[in-house]
PyMOL Python script that loads the backbone (N, CA, C, O; Angstrom):
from pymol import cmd

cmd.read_pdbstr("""\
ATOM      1  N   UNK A   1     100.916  73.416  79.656  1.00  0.00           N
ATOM      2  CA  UNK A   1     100.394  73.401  80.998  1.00  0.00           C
ATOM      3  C   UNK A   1     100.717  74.739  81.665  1.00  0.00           C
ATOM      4  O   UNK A   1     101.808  75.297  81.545  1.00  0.00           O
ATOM      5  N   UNK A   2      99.799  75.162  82.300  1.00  0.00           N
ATOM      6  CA  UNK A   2      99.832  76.594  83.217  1.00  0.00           C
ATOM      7  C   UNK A   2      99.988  76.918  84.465  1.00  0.00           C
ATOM      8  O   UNK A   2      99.017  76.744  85.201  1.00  0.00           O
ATOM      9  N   UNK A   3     101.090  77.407  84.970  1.00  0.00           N
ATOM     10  CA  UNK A   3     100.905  77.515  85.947  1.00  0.00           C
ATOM     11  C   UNK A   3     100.600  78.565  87.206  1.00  0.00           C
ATOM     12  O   UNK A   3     100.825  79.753  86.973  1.00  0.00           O
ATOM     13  N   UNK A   4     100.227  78.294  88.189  1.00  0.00           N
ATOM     14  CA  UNK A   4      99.917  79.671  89.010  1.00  0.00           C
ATOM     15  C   UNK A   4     100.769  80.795  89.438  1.00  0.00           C
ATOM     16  O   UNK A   4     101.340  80.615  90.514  1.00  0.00           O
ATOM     17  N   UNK A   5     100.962  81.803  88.897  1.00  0.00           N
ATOM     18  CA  UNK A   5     101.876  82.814  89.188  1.00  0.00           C
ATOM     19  C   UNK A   5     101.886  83.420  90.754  1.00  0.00           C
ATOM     20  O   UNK A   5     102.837  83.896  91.374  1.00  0.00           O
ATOM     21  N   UNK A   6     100.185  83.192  91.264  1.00  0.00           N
ATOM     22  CA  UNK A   6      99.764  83.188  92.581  1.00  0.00           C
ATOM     23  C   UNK A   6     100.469  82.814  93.732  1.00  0.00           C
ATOM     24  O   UNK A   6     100.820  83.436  94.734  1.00  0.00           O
ATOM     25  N   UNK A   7     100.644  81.220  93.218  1.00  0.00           N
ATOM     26  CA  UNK A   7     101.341  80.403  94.317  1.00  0.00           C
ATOM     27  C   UNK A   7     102.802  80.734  94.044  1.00  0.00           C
ATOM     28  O   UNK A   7     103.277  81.016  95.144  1.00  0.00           O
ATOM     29  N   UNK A   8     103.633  80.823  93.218  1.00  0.00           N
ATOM     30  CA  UNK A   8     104.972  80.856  93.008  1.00  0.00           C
ATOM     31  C   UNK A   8     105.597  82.701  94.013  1.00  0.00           C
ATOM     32  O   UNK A   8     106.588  83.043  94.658  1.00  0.00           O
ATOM     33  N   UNK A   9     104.056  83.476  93.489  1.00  0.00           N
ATOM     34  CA  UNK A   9     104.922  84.612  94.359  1.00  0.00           C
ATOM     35  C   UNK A   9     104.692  84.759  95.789  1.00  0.00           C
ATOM     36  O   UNK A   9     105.387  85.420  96.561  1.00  0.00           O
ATOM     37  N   UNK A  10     103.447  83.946  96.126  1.00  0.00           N
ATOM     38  CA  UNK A  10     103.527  83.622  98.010  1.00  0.00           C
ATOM     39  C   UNK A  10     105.077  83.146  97.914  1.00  0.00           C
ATOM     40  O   UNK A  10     106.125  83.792  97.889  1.00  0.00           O
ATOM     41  N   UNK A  11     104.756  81.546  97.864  1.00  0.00           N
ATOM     42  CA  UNK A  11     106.377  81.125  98.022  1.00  0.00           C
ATOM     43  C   UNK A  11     107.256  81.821  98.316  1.00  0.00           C
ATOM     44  O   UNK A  11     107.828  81.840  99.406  1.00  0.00           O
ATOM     45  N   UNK A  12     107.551  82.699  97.076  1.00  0.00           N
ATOM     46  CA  UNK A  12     108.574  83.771  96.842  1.00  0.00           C
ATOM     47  C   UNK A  12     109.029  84.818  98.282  1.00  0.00           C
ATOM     48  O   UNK A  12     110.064  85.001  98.922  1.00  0.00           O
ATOM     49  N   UNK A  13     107.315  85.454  98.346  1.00  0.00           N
ATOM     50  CA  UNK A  13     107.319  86.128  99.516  1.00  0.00           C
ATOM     51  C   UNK A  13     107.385  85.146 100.637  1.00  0.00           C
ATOM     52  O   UNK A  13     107.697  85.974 101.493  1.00  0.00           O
ATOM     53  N   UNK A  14     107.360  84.594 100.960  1.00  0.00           N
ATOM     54  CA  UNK A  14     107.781  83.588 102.281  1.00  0.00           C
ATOM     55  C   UNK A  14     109.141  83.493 102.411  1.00  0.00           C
ATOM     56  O   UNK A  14     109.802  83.769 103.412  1.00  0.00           O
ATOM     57  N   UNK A  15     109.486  83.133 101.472  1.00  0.00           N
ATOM     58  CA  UNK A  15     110.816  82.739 101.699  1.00  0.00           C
ATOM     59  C   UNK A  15     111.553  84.147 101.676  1.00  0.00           C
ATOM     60  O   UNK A  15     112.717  83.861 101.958  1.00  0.00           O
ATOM     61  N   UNK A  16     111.493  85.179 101.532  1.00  0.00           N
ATOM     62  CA  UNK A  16     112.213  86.553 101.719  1.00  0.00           C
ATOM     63  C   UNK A  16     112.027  86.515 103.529  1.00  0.00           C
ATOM     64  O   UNK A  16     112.894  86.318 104.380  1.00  0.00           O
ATOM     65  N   UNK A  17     110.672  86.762 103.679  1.00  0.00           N
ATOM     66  CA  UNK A  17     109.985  86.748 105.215  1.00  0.00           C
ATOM     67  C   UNK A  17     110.962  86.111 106.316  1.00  0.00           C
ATOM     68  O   UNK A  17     111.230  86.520 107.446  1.00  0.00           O
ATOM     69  N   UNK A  18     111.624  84.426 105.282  1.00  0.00           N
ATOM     70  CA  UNK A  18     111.811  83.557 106.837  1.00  0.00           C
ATOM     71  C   UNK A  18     113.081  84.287 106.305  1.00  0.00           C
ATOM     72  O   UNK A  18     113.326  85.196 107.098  1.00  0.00           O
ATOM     73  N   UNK A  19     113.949  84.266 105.339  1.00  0.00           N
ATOM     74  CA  UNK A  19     115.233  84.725 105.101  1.00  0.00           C
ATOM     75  C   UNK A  19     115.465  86.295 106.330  1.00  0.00           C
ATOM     76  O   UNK A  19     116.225  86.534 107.268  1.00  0.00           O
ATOM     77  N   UNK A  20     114.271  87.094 105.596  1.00  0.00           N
ATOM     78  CA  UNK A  20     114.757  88.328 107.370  1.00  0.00           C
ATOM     79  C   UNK A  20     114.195  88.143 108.112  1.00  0.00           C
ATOM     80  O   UNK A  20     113.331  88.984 108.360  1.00  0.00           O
ATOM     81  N   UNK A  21     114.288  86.966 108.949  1.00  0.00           N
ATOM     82  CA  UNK A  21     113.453  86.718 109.791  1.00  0.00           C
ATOM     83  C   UNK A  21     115.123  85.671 110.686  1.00  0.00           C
ATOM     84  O   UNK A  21     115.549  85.841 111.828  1.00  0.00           O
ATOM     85  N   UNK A  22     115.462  85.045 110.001  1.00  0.00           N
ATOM     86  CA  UNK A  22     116.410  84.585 110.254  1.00  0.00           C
ATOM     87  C   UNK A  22     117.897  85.433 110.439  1.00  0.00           C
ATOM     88  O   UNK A  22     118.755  84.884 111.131  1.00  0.00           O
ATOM     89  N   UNK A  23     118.131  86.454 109.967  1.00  0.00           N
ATOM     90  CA  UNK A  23     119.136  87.305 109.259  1.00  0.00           C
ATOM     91  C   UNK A  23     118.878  88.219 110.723  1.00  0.00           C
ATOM     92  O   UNK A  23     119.919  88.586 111.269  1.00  0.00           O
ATOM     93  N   UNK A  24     117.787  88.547 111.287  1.00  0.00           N
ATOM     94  CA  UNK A  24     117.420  89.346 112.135  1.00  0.00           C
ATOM     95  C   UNK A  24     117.869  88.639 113.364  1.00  0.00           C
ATOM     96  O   UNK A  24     118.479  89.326 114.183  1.00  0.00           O
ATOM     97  N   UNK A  25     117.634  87.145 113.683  1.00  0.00           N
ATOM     98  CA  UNK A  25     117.999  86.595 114.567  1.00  0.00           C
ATOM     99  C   UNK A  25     119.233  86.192 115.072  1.00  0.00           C
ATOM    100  O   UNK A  25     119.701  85.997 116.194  1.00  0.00           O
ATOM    101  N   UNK A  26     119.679  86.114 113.764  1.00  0.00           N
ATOM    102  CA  UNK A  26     121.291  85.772 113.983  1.00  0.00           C
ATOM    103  C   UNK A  26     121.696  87.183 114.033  1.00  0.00           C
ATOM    104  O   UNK A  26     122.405  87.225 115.038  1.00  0.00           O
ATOM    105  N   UNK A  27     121.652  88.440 113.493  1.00  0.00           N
ATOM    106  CA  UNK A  27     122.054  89.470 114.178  1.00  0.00           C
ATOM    107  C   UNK A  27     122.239  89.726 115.699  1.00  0.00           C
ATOM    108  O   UNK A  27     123.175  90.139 116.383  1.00  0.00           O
ATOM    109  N   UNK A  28     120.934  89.302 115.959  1.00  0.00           N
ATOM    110  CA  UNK A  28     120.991  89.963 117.736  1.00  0.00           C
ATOM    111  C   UNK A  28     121.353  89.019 118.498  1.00  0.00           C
ATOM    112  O   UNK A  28     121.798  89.374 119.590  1.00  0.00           O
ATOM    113  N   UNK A  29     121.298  87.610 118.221  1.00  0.00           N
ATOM    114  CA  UNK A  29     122.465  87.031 118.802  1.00  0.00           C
ATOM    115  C   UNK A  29     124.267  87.028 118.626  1.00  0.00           C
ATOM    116  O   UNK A  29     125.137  86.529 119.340  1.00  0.00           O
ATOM    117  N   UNK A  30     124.353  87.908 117.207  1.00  0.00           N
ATOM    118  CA  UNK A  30     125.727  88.388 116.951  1.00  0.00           C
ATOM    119  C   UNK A  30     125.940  89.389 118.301  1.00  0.00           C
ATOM    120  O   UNK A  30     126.774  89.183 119.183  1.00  0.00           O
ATOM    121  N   UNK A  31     124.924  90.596 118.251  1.00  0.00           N
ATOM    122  CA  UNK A  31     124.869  91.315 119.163  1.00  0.00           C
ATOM    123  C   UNK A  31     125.083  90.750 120.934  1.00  0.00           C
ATOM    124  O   UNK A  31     125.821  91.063 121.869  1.00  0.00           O
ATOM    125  N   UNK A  32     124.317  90.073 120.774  1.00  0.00           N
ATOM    126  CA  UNK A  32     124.391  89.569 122.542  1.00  0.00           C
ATOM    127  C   UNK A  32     125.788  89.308 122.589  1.00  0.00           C
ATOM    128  O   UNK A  32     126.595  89.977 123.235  1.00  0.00           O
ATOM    129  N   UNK A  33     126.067  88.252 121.838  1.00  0.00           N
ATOM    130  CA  UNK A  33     128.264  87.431 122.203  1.00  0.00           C
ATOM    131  C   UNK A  33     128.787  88.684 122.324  1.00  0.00           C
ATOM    132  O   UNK A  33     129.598  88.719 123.249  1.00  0.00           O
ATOM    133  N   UNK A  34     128.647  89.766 121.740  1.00  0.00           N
ATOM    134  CA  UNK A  34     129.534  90.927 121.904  1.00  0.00           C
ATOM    135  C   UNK A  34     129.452  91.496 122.763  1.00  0.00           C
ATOM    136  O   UNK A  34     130.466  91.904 123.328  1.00  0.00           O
ATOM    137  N   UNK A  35     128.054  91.796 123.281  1.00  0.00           N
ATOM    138  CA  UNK A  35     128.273  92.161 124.513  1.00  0.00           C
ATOM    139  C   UNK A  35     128.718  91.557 125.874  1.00  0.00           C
ATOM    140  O   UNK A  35     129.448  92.061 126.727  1.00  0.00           O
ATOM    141  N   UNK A  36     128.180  90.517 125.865  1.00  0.00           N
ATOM    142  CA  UNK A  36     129.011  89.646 126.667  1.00  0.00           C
ATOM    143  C   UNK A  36     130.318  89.328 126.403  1.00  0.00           C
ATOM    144  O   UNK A  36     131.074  89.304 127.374  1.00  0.00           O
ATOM    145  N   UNK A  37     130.633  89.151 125.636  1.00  0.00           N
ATOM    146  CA  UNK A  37     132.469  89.818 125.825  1.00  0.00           C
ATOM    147  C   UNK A  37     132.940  91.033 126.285  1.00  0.00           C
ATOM    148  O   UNK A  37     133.924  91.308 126.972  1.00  0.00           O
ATOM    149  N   UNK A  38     132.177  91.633 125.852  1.00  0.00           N
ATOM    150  CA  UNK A  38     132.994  92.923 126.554  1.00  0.00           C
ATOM    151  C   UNK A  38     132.478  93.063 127.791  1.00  0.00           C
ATOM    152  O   UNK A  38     133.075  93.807 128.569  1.00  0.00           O
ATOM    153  N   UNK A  39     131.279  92.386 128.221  1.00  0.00           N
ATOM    154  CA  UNK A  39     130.980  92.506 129.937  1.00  0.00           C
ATOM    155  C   UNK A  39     132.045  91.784 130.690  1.00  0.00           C
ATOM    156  O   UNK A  39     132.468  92.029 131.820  1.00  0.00           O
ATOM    157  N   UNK A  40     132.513  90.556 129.595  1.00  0.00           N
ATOM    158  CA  UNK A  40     133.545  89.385 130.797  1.00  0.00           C
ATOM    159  C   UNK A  40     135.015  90.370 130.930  1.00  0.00           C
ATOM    160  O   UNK A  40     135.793  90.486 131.878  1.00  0.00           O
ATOM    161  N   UNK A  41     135.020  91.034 129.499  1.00  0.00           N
ATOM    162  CA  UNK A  41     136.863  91.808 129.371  1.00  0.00           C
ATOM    163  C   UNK A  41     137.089  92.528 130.382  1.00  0.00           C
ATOM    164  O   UNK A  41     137.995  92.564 131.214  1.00  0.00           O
ATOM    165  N   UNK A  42     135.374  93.577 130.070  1.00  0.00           N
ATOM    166  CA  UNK A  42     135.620  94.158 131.364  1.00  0.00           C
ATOM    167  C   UNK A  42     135.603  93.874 133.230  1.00  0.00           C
ATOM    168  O   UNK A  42     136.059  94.496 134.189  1.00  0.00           O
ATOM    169  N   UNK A  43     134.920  92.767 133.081  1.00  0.00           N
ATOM    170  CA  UNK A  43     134.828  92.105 134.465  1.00  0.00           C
ATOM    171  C   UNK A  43     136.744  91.738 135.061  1.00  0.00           C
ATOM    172  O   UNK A  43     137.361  91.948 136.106  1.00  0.00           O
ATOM    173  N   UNK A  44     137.114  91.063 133.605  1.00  0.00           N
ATOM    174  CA  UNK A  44     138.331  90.426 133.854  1.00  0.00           C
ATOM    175  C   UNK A  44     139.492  91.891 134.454  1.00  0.00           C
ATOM    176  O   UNK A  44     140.449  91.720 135.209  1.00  0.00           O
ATOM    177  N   UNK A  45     139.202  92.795 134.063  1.00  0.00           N
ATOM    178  CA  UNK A  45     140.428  93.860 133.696  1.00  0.00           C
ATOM    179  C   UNK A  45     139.594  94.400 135.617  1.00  0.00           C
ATOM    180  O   UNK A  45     140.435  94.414 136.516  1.00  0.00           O
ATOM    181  N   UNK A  46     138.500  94.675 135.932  1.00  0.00           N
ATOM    182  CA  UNK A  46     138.088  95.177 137.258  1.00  0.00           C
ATOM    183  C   UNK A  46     139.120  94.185 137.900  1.00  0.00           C
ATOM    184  O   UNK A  46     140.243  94.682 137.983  1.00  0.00           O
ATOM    185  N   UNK A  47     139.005  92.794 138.416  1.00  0.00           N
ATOM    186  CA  UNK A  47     139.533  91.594 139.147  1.00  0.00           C
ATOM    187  C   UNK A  47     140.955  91.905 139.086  1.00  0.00           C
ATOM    188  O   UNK A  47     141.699  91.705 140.046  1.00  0.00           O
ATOM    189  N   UNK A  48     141.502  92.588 137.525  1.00  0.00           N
ATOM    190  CA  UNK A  48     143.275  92.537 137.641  1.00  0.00           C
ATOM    191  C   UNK A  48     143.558  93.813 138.531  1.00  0.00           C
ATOM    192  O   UNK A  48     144.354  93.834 139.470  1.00  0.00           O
ATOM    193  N   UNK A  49     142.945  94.655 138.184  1.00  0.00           N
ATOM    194  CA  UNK A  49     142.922  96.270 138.870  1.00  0.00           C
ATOM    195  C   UNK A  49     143.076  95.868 140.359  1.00  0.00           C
ATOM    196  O   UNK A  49     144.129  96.158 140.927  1.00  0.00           O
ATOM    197  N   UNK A  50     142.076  95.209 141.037  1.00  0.00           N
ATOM    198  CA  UNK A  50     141.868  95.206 142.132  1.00  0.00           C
ATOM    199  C   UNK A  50     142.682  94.469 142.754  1.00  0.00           C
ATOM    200  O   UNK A  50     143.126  94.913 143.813  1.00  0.00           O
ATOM    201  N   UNK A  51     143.241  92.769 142.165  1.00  0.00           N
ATOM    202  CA  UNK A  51     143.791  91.909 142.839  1.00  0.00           C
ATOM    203  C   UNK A  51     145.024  92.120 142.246  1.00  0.00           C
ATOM    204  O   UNK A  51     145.791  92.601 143.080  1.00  0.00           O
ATOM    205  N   UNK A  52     145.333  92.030 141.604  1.00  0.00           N
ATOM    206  CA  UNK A  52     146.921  91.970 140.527  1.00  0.00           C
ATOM    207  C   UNK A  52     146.772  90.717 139.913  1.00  0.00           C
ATOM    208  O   UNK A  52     145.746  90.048 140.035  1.00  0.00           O
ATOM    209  N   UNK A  53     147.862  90.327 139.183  1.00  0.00           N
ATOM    210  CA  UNK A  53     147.860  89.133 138.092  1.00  0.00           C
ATOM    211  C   UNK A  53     147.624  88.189 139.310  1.00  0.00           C
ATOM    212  O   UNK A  53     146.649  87.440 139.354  1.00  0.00           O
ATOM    213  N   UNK A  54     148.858  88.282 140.612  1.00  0.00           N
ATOM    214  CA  UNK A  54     148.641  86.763 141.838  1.00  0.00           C
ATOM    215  C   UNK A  54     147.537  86.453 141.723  1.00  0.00           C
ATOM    216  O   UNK A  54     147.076  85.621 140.942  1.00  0.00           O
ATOM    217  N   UNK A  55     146.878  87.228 142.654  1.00  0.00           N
ATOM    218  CA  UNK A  55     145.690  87.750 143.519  1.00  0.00           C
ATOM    219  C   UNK A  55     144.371  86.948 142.505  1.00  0.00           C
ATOM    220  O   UNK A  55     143.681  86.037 142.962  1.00  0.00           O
ATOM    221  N   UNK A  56     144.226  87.447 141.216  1.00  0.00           N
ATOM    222  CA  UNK A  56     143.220  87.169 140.388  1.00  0.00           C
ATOM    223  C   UNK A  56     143.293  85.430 139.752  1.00  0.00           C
ATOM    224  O   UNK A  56     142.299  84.763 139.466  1.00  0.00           O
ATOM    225  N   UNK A  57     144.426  85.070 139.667  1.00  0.00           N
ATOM    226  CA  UNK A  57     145.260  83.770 139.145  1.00  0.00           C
ATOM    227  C   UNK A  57     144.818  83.021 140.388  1.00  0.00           C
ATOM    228  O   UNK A  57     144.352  81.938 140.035  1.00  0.00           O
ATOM    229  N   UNK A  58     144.786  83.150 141.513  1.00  0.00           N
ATOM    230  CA  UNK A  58     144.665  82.533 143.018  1.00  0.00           C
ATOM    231  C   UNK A  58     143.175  82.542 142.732  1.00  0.00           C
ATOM    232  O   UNK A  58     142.544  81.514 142.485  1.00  0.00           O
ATOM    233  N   UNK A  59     142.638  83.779 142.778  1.00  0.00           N
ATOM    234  CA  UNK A  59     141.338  83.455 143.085  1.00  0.00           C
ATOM    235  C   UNK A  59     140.390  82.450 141.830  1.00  0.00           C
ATOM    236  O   UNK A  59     139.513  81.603 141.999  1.00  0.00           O
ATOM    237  N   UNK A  60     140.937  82.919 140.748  1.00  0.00           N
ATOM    238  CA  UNK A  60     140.495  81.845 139.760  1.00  0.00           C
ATOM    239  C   UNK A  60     140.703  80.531 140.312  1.00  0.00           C
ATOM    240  O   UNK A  60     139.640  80.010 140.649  1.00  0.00           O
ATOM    241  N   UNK A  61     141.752  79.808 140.520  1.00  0.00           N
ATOM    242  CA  UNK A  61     142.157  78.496 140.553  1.00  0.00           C
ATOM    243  C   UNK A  61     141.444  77.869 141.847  1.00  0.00           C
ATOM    244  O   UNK A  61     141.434  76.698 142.226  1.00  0.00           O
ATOM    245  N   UNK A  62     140.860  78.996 142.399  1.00  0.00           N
ATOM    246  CA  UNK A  62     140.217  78.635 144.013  1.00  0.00           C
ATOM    247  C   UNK A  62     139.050  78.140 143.687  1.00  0.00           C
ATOM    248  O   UNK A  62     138.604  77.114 144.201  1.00  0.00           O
ATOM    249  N   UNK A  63     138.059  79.260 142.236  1.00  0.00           N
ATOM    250  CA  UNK A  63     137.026  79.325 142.373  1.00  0.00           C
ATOM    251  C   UNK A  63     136.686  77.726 141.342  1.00  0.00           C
ATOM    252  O   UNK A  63     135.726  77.093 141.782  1.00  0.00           O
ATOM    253  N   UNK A  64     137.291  77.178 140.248  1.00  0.00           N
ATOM    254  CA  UNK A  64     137.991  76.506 139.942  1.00  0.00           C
ATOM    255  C   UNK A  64     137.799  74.803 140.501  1.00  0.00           C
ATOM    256  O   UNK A  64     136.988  73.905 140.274  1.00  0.00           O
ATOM    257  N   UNK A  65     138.947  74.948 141.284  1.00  0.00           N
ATOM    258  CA  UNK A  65     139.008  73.954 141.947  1.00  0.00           C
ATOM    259  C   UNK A  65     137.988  73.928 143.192  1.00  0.00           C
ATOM    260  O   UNK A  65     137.464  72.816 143.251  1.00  0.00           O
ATOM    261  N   UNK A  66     137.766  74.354 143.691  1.00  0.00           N
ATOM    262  CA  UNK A  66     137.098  74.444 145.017  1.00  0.00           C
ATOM    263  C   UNK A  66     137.598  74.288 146.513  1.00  0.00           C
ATOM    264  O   UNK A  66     137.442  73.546 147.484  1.00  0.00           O
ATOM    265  N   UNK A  67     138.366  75.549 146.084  1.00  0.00           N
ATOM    266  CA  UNK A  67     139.849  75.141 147.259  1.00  0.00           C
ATOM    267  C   UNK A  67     139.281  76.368 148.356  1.00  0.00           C
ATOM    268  O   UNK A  67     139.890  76.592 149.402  1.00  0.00           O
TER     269      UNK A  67
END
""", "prot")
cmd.dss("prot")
cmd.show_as("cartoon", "prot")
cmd.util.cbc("prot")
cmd.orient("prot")
């Protein structure tokens, strides 16, 4: 019995396609978490600069609780 070499190398090529297709996506969402970490580190380290450890600890627990 014979089979189609046709259909086996679509397949083939498809499945490479969704593979970087997927590989690409999860990259740039690797990318985004990182940047958003380093937007919050740096957000966090502005708030200590400005308020001090109290100051930033207070205002957290304010924003927080809803005090």
């Amino acid at each position: 019995m014979k089979t189609n070499n046709a259909n086996t190398t679509t397949e083939a090529r498809n499945n490479e396609v969704n593979y970087e297709i997927s590989r690409f996506a999860l990259n740039v969402g690797i990318v985004m978490a990182a940047l958003i970490g380093i937007w919050g580190a740096a957000c966090l380290i502005s708030g200590l600069t400005a308020n001090g450890v109290g100051g930033t600890v207070t205002a957290y627990l304010g924003a927080v609780l809803g005090m």
